[in-house]
N, C-alpha and C positions, 0 to 999 in steps of 0.2 A: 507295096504291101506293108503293111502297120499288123507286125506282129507279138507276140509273149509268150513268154516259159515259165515251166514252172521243172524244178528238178528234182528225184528223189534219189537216194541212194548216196553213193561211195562220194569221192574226192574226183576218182574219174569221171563220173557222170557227170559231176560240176565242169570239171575242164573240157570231156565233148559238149556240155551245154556252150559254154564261152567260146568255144571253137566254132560250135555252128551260130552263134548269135555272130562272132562276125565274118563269118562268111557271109551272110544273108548283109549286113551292113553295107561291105564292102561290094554287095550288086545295086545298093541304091535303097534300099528297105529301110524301113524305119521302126525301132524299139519301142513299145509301150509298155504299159503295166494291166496284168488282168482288171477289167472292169474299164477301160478306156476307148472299149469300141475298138479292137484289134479284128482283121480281117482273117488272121489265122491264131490259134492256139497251139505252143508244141508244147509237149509234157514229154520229160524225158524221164522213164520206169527204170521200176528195180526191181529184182526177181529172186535176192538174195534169200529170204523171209519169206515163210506165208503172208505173215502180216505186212512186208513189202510189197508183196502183188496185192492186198487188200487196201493199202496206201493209193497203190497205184490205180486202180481203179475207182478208189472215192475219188482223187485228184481229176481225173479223165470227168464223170458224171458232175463235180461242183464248176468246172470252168467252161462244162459245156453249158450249164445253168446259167452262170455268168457273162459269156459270152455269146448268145443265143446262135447270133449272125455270122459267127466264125467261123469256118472249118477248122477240123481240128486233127493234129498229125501226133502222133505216136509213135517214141522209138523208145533202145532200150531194151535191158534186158528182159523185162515183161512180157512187152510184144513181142519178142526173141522165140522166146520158149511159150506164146499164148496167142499165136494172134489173133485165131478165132475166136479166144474171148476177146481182144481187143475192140475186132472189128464187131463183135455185139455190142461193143458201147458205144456205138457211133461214130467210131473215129472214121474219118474220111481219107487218111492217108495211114499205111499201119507197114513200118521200119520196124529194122530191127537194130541192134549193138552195134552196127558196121555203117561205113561210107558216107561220111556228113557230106560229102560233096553232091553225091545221089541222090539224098534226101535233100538236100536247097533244093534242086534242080526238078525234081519230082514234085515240092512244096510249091512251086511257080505253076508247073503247070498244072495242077491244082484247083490253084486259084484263080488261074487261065479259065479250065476248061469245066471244074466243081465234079469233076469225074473220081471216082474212087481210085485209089492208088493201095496195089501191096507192093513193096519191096522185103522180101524175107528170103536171105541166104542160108547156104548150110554153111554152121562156123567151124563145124570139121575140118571144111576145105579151105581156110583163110591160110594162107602162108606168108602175107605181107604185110607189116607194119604200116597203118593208116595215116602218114603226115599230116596231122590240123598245126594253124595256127596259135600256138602258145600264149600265153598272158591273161590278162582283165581284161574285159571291158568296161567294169565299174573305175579303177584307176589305178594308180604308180607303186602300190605297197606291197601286195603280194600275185605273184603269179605262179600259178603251175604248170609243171612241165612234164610231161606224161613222154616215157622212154620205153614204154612195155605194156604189151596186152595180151590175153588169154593168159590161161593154167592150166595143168597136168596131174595136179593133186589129185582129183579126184576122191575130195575127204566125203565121208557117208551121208552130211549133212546139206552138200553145199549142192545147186545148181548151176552155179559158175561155171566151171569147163565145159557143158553144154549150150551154153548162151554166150560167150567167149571163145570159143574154139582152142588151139594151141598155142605156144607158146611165142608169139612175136616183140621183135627189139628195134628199137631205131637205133642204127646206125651210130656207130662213137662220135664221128664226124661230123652228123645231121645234129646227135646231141650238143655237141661241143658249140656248133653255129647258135644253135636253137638261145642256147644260155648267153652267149654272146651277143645276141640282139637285146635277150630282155635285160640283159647289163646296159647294155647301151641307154635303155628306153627311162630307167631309172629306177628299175623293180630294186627294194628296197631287201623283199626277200623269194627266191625260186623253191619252191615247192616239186619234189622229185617224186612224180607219183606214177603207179601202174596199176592194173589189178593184179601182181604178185613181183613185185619187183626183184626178189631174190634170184628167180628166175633170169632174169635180163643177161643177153648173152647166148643164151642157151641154143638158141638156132641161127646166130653168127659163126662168119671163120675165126678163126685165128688164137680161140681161147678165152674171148674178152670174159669180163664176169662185171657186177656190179659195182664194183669197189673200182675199176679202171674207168667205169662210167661216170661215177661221180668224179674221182681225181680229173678230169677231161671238163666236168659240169664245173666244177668250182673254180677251174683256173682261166675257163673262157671268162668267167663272172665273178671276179676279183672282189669288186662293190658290194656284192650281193649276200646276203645270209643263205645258206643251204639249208632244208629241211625234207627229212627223210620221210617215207611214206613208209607205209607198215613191211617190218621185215620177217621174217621167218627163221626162227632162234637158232637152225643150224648155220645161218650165214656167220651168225658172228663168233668170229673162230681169234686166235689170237696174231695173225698176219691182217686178218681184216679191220680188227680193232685196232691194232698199232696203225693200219693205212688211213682209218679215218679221223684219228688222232694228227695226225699230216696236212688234213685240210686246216685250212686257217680261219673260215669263215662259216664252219661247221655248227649249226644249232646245236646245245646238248638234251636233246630230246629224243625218245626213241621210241616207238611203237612195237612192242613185239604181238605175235601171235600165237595167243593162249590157247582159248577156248576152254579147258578144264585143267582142272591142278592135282587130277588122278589117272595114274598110269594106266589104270583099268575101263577108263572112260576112253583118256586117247587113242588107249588100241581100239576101242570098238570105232572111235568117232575117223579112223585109216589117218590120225596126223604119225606123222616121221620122226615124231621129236617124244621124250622122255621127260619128267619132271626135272630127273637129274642136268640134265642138257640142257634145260629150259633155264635152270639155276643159275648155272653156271654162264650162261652167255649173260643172265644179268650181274653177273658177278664180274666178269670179263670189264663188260660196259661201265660199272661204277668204281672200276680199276684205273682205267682209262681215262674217263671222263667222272671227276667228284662230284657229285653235287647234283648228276645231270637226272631228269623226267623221266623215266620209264615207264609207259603207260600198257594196257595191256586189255582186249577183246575178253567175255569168257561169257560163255553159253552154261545155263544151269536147267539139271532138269530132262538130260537128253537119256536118251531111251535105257534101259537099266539104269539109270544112274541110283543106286542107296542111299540109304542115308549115311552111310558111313561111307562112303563114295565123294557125297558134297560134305560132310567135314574133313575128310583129306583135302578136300579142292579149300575149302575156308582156310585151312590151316597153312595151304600150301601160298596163296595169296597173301596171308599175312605176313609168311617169309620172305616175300618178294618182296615188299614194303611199297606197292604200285606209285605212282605221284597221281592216278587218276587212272577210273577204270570204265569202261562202259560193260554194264551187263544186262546180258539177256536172257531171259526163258527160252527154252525150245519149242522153236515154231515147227509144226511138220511142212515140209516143201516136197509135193507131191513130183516125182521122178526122181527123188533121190533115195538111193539103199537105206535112209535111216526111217523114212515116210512107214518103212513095212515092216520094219523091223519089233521084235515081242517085246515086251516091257516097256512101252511107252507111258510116261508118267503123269500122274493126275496133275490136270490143271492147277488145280488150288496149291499143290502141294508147289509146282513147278517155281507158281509167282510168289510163293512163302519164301524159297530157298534164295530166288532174288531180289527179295525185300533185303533178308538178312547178309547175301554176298553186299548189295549195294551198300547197307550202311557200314558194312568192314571196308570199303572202297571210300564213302566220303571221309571216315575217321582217319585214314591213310593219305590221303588227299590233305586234310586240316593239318595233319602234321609233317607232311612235307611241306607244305608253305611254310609253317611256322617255321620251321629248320631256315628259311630265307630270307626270315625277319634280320638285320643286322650285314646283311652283304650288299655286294653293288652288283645289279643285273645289265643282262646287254637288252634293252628294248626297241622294237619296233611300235612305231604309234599309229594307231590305224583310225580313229574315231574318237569324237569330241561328245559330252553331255554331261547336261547338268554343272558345267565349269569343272568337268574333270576332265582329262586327254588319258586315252585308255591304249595301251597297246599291249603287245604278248613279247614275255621274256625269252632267250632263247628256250631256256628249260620248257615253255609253253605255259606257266602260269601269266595269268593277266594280272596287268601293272599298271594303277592311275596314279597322276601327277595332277595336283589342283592349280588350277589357272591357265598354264603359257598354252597357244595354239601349237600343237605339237606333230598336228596328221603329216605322215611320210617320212616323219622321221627318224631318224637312230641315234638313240641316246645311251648315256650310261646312266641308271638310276641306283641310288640308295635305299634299303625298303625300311621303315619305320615302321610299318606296322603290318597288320593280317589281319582282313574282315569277312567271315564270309565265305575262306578260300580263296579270295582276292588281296592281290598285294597294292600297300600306297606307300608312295613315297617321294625322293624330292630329286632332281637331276642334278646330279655329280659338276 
């Protein structure tokens, strides 16, 4: 079978896509690229967003165009929470967020037999953490390592704990291996990701929490740079912070989870956390770690929001001093409590507010590189162009070096300069 993916969504949807690309490898399969005459298509959805389910379903309609002669399989949290839309688009195989094993196995016979296939569980009932194979398949630099699935949050906005189920952990042990191998293999840096990682623990014996997870992660994987996936601001407490301060090969990058920077927006949006709280764990963080990336989610636009709502949220942003922000308008995502809720906000106004969050997010951005003009960063080098060697700092700002062939590896560089939001410079 000669097949291709394409992925939308999170970090984990990357790493279940890389998980089942080499599962299917490792039965004898072979990897193409859309438009190469692939016998099968998989697109792996995201159902985060209205406009992620509207991604997802142009993706599904353009590769079925492209690949006429395919069948074409569907997972994901899309098909999770839709599949009857799914299976209107023609997919011939329609999974959902769970059991890449069941999906290869279903995708064979498939292609065996051209007979339609549903696999669609209730994620309610998951109680087990999914063991896939960890790493790339593209090569040696970075791999991710997925330690946790589902959430309990149940924030007004999200569809996730619905298409996710509850709260599952792999194992400290399973972790500890997992990281061990890809030390071995040469990964340059391990990527700690979940869909709520804070969580992790939660439905283990014995107490574990996050922070015993990682200490476990970094010490199987000595060689390795650590890099945290998005946390959840009440995690970082001042025992947490001092513990991750202990790892030695700790990225200083941090991802937290905003969403808005008005108390009055939070409470409606059911997050757990206070502006105040929000603060202060970045406050914690650039205590601990100087200098370090804090980057941060935040949704503009959600249902009551005022105007004097998103200039507390602007305001409150700009105290945070972000190193890089991604933001979004609020999408309505039908099943969730904010889809119905009164005071839903005009479009226009929606993408005005983040126009203006974005460009308080680039100018914060411009000036935290600039701050790392004059110091020596730790880089990973990941890709070559144009005669530059391009990698990411730990802080996660990108870093080129003109000339030497540099992929896979870890340098110490000098930055000379800032173009762009991009750093250059010269290796130490």
């Amino acid at each position: 079978m000669r097949f291709c993916s394409e992925t939308l969504g999170c970090k984990v949807n990357q790493y279940e896509t890389q998980a089942l690309e080499t599962i299917l490898l490792s039965r004898g399969h072979a990897a193409a690229q859309p438009g190469e005459g692939c016998d099968t298509v998989i697109i792996n959805t995201c159902a985060v967003t209205a406009e992620s389910g509207r991604k997802s379903r142009q993706a599904v309609r353009r590769l079925h165009k492209l690949e006429p002669g395919a069948v074409i399989a569907v997972c994901g949290c899309f098909s999770q929470v839709s599949p009857e839309e799914a299976s209107a688009l023609g997919a011939d195989l329609v999974a959902g967020s769970g059991d890449r094993h069941a999906f290869a196995d279903a995708l064979e016979r498939l292609v065996r037999e051209r007979t339609a296939v549903r696999l669609i569980d209730d994620p309610a009932r998951r109680r087990v953490f999914e063991e896939l194979p960890a790493g790339s398949v593209a090569g040696r630099t970075r791999a991710m390592l997925k330690i946790q699935d589902g959430c309990q949050n149940f924030c007004a906005y999200c569809i996730i704990p619905y298409a996710r189920g509850p709260v599952r952990s792999l194992p400290l042990e399973r972790a500890a291996a997992e990281a061990a191998r890809l030390n071995a293999e040469g990964y340059g840096e391990i990527v700690v990701t979940g869909i709520e990682i804070s969580s992790y623990g939660k439905d283990l014996e014995g107490g574990v929490t996050l922070i015993d997870a990682l200490e476990a992660v970094g010490a199987a994987a000595p060689a390795a740079r650590l890099r945290l996936g998005s946390l959840e601001p009440r995690t970082i407490t001042e025992e947490f912070a001092a513990r991750l301060k202990g790892l030695p090969n700790l990225c200083d990058h941090f991802h937290l989870s905003l969403q808005s920077g008005c108390d009055a927006t939070l409470k409606r949006m059911k997050r757990r956390y206070t502006t105040d709280g929000f603060y202060e764990a970045v406050c914690l963080l650039r205590r601990y770690f100087p200098g370090c990336g804090i980057t941060a989610d935040l949704i503009v636009g959600f249902p009551g929001e005022t105007e004097e709502e998103f200039e507390a949220t602007l305001a409150f942003i700009k105290k945070c001093a972000f190193s890089a922000m991604h933001v979004f308008p609020y999408s309505v995502r039908p099943g969730t409590p904010a889809a119905v809720m009164d005071g839903q906000v005009d479009k226009q106004v929606k993408h005005a507010r983040a126009r203006r969050a974005s460009a308080a997010a680039r100018a914060m951005s411009r000036a935290f590189a600039e701050s790392c003009v004059g110091t020596t960063l730790d880089v990973l080098f990941e890709r070559e162009e144009d005669g530059v060697c391009c990698g990411h700092a730990g802080n996660y700002l990108e870093v080129g070096v003109s000339g030497a062939a540099l992929r896979n590896q870890r340098l110490k560089v000098y930055i000379n300069c800032e173009k762009n939001g991009n750093l250059f410079g010269e290796i130490v």
